[in-house]
C-alpha positions in Angstrom: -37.3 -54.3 40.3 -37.4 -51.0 41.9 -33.2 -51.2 41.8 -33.4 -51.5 38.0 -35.7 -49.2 37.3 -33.7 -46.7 39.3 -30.6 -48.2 37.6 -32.2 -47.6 34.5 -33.4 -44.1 34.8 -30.0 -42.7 35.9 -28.2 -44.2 33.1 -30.4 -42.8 30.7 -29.9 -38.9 32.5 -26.0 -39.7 32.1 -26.8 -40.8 28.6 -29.0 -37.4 28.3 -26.7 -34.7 29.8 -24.7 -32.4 27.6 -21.1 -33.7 28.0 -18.9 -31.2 27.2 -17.0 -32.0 23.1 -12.8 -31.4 22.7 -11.9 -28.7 22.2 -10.7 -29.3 18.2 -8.3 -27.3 16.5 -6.7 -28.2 13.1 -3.1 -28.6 11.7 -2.9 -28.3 8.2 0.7 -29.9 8.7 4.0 -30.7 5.5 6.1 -33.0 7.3 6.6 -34.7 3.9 7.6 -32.9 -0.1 10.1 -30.0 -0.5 9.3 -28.3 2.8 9.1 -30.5 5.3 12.1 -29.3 7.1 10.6 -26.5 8.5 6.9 -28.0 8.4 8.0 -30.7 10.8 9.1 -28.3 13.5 6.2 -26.3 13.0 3.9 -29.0 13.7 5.7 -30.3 16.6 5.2 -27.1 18.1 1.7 -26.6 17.7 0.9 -30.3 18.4 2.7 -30.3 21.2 1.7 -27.5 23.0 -1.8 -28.3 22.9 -0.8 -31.5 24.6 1.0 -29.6 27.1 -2.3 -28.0 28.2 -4.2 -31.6 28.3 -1.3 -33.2 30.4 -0.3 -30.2 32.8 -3.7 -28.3 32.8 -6.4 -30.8 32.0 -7.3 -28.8 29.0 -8.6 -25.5 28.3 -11.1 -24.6 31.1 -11.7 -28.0 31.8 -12.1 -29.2 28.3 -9.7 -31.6 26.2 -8.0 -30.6 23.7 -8.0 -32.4 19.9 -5.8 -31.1 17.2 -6.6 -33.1 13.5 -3.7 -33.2 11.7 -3.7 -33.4 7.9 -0.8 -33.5 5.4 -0.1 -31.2 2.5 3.2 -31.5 1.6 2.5 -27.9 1.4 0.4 -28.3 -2.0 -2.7 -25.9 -1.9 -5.0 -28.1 -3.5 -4.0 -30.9 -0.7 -4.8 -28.0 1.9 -7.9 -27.2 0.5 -8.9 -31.3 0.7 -7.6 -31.0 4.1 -10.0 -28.6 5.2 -13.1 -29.6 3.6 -12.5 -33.0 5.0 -12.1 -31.7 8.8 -14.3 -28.8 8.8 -17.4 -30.5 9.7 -15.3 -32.4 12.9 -15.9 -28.3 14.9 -12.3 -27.4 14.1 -12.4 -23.7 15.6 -9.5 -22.4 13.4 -7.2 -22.9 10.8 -4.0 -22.4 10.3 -2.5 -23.5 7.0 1.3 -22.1 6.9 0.8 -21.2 3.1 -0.3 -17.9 1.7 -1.5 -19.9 -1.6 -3.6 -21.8 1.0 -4.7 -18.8 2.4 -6.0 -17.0 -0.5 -7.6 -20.1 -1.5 -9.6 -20.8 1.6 -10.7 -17.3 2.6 -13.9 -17.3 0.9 -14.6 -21.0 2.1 -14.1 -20.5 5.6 -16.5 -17.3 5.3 -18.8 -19.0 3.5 -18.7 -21.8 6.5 -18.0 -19.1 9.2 -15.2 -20.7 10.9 -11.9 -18.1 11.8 -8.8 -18.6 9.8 -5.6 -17.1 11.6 -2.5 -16.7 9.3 0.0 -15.3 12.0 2.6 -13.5 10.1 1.3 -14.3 6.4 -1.2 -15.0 3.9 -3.1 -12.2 2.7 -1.9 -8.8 4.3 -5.1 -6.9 3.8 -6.9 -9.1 5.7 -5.7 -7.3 8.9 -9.0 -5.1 7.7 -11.7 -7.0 9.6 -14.8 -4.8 8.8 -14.3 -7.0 4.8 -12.5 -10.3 6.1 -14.4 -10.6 9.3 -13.5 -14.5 10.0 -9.6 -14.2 8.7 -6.9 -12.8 11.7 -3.4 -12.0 10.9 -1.8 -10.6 14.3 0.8 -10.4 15.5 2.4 -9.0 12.3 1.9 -9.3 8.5 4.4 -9.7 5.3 3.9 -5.8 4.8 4.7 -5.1 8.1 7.4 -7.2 7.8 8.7 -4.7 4.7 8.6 -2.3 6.5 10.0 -3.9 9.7 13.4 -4.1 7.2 13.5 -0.8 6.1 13.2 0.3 9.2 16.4 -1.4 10.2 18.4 -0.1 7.4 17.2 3.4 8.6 18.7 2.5 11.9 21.7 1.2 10.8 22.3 4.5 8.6 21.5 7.2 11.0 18.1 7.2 9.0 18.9 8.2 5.8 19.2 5.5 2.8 19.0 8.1 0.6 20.2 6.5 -3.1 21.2 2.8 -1.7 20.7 0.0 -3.3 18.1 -2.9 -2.6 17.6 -6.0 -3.8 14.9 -8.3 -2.9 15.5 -11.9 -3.3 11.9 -13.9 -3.5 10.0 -16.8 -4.0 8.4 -16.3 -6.8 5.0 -17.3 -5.8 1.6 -15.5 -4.2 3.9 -15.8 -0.7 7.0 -14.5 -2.3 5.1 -11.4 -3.8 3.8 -9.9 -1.0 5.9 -7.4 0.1 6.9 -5.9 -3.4 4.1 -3.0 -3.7 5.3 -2.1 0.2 8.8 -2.3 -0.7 7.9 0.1 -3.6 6.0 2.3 -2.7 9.0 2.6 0.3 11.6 3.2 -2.2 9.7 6.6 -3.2 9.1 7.7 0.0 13.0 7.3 1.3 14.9 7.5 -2.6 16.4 3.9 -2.4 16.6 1.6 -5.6 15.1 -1.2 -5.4 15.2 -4.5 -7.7 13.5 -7.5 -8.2 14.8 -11.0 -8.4 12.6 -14.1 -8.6 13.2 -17.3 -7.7 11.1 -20.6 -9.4 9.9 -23.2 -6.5 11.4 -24.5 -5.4 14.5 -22.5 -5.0 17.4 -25.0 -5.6 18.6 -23.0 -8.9 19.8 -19.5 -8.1 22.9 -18.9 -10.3 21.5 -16.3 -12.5 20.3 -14.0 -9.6 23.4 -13.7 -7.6 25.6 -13.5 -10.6 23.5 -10.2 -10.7 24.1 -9.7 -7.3 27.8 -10.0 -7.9 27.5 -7.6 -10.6 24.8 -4.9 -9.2 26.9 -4.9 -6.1 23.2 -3.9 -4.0 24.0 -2.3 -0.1 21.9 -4.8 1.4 19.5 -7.6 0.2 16.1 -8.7 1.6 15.0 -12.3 1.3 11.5 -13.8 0.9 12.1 -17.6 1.0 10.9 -20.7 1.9 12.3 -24.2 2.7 15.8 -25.2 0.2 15.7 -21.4 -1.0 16.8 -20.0 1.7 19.8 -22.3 2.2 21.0 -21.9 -1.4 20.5 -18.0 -1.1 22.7 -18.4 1.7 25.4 -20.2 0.3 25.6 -18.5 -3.0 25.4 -14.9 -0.5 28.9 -16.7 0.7 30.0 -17.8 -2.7 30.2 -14.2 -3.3 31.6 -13.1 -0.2 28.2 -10.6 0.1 28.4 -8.8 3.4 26.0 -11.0 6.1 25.0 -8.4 7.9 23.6 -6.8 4.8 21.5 -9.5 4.1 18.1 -9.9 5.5 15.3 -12.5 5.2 11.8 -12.2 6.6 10.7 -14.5 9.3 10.1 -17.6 7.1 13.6 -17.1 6.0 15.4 -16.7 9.8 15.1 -20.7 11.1 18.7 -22.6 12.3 17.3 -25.1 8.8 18.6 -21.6 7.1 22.0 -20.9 8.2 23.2 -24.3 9.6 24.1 -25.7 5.9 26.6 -22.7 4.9 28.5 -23.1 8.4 30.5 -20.5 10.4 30.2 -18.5 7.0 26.6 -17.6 7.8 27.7 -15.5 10.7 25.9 -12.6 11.1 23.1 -13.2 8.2 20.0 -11.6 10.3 15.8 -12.1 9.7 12.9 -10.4 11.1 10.9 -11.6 14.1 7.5 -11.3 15.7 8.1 -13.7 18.7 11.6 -14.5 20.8 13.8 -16.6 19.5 15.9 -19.8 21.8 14.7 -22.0 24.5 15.0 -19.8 27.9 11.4 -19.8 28.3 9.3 -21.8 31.2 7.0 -23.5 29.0 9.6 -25.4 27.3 10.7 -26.6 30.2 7.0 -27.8 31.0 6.7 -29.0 27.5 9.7 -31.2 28.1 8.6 -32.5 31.1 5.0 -32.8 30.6 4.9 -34.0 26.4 8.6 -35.2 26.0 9.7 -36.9 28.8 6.8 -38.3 29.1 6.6 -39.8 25.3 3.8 -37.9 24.2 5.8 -35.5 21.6 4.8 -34.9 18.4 8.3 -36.0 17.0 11.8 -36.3 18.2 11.4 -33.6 20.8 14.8 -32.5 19.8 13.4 -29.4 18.0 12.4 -27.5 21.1 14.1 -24.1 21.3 14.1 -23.9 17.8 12.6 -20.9 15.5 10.0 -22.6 13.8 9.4 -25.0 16.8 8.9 -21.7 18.9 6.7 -20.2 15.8 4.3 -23.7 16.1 4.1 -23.8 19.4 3.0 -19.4 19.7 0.6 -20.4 17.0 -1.2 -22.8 19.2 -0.7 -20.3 22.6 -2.5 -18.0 20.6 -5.6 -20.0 18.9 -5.6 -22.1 22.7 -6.1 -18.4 24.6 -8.7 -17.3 22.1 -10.1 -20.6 23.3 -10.1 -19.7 26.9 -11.8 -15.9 26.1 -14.0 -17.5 24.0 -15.2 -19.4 27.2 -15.3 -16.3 29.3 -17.1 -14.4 27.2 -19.8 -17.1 27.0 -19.6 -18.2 30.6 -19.4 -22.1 28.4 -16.9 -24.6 28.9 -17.5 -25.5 25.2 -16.6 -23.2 22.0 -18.6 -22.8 18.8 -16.9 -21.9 16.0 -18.8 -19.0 16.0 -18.0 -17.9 19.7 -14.2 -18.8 18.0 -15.1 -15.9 15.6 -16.1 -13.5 18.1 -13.1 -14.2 20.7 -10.7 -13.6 18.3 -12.0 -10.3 17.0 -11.9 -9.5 21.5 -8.0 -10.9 21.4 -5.9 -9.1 23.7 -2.4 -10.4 24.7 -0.5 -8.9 27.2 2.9 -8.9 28.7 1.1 -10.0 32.1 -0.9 -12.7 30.3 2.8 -14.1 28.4 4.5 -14.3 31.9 1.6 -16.0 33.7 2.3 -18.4 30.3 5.7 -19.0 30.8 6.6 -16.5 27.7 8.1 -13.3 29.5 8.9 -11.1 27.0 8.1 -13.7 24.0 5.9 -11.9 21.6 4.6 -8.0 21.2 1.6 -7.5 23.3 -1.5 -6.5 20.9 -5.4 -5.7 21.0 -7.7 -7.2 18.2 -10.6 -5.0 16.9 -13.3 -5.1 14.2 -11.1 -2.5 12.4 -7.5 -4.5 13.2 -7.1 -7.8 12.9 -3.4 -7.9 12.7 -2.2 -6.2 15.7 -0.1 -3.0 16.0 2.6 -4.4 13.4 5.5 -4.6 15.5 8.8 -6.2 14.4 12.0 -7.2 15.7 15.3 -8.0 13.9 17.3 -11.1 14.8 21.0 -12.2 14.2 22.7 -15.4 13.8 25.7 -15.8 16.0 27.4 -19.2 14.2 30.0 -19.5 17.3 27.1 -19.7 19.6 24.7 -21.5 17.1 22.3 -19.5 17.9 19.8 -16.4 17.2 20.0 -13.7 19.0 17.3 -10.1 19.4 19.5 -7.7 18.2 16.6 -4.9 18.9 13.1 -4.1 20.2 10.2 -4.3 18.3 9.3 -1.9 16.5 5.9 -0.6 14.8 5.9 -0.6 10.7 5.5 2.1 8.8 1.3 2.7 9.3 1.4 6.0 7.1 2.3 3.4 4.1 0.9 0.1 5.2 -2.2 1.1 6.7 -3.0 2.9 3.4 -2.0 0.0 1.6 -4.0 -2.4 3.4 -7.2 0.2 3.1 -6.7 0.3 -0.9 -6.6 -3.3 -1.0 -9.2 -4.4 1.2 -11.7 -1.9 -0.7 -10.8 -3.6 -3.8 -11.3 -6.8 -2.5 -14.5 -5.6 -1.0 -15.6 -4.6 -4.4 -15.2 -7.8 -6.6 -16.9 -9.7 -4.0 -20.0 -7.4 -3.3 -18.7 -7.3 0.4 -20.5 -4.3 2.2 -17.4 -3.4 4.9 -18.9 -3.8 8.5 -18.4 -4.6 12.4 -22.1 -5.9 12.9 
């Protein structure tokens, strides 16, 4: 009798004592529609990182991770079913891959207070923390990224563009927009023309804007694309024998998806970057050995070393690590998705930290703030070498212009502040 009741009494502690949950994190995933090309790597990068950290590591400070993945096919009003049906499982952030997704769950995940990162899109003013204090955009934003291009052109014309000709080839969508008041506001500052050409999702029919192209004859042309746009704006770039090296896309328009379809042709096309591009880094080796090798991958686990790949798997790096300070900063094992909140606002990645990663020299090292949200805006430019088949850093990163987009960013956020009775604040 005794033997049972003792028996009894320390299954019911076990059955009492706080068990520490997963660690959950989300994956608003398109690995089906019209841009699952580059939403399948993208996933696989994320997913399988976070398994990375379960098999090699146990977790995050002793805690499982779960990642929830959901399709959208990249439809915003899928995304937004997506995260109202997972946000009561404790996902500590979301990361949706879609600026219309983005715009359209900003005031949802503040009214739920739960941190949405949007690493390198979404909306740009966002970087302003004291209105948006649950929504992160480091390392670098679309604006940034305008600026980030400009910059190059100054380089490559002993900085003076004095009277050249821009065009900017976009998406004609909330994504595709973005940069065009930056780009503008540019063009006065350094006397370049710029012009505008749109592009209907989801990008197969282009005709029309590089018969203009052809006829405008621009010095260089930026791209904002997504998906089957930026192949067909590649081709027809080579239909017209436009210089490659002249034309530039931002980071959603630099992937191997991109270039691969118009063949040696494509040599030399370049694309912004905010993280290192090819498969010399330690934790892909890990990642192959702990996730593929041992059939756990995502998918194929042919896509490692790849842009987007890379871009999925810094994306979960990052939300994983504001995990981690989330736990130091609480002295908990487990996360709320408040303490999520707080950690990411403390963010601080170093070169130190990337190495002791397995990412030397992978991404710009940054310090998040109630004031910054976004990082210090620093871009790199990459280049596709066709004989190789591969991209390659063709410079260091560089900060964007903050005398243009940090004004920008202030005179949007205020706006934004007003319509939604937001009182700006780091409380």
């Amino acid at each position: 009798m005794k033997t049972k009741l003792l028996t009894s009494l320390l299954a019911g502690i076990v059955a009492a004592a706080p068990a520490f949950a997963e660690l959950t994190f989300s994956s608003l995933s398109y690995r089906t529609g019209p841009y699952a090309a580059n939403g399948i790597p993208l996933a696989d990068g994320y997913a399988d990182y976070m398994t990375l950290l379960n098999e090699r590591d146990g977790g995050i400070g002793g805690v499982k991770t779960r990642v929830i993945e959901c399709e959208t096919g990249y439809n915003t009003e899928k995304g937004v079913e997506c995260y109202e049906a997972t946000k009561g499982e404790g996902v500590l952030v979301y990361e949706p891959y879609s600026t219309g997704m983005t715009y359209q769950l900003i005031p949802k995940t503040a009214a739920d207070g739960i941190a949405l990162h949007t690493g390198g899109y979404g909306r740009t003013s966002a970087k302003n923390g004291e209105v948006f204090r649950n929504v992160f955009n480091y390392p670098a934003n679309y604006w940034d990224g305008a600026s980030g291009a400009i910059n190059h052109l100054l380089d490559i014309n002993g900085g003076n563009i004095q009277g050249k000709k821009v065009a900017l080839v976009y998406h004609n969508s909330a994504y595709g927009k973005e940069p065009i008041r930056t780009l503008e506001v540019l063009a006065e500052k350094h006397g370049y023309e710029l012009s505008l050409l749109p592009v209907d999702h989801p990008g197969q029919e282009q005709k029309s804007q590089w018969l203009q192209i052809r006829r405008d004859r621009p010095d260089y042309v930026l791209m904002w694309g997504w998906g089957v746009m930026n192949q067909v704006a590649i081709q027809e770039a080579v239909n017209i024998r436009f210089p490659m090296e002249n034309f530039i896309g931002i980071w959603w328009s630099g992937s191997e998806n991109d270039v691969l379809p118009a063949g040696p042709k494509a040599n030399g096309y370049k694309a912004l970057s905010f993280h290192g591009v090819g498969n010399e880094f330690p934790v892909l080796d890990d990642i192959k050995k702990y996730v593929v090798d041992a059939g756990k991958a995502a998918g194929a686990g042919d896509q490692i070393g790849t842009v987007l790949y890379n871009r999925g798997m810094y994306m979960a790096m990052l939300h994983s690590e504001a995990a981690r300070t989330a736990q130091k900063m609480t002295g908990n094992s487990d996360v709320s998705q408040g303490d999520m909140i707080k950690a990411m606002e403390a963010f601080e990645m170093t070169e130190a930290k990337m190495v002791d990663l397995g990412l030397p020299n992978f991404g710009p090292s940054f310090k998040v703030t109630c004031q910054n949200h976004g990082g210090d805006g620093l871009v790199a430019v990459a280049q596709w070498d066709a004989n190789a088949g591969s991209w390659n850093m063709i410079s260091d990163y560089k900060q964007s212009d903050q005398s243009v987009v940090a004004k920008l960013i202030a005179e949007d956020s205020a706006a934004y502040a007003a319509e939604n009775n937001i009182t700006p604040n780091c409380n």
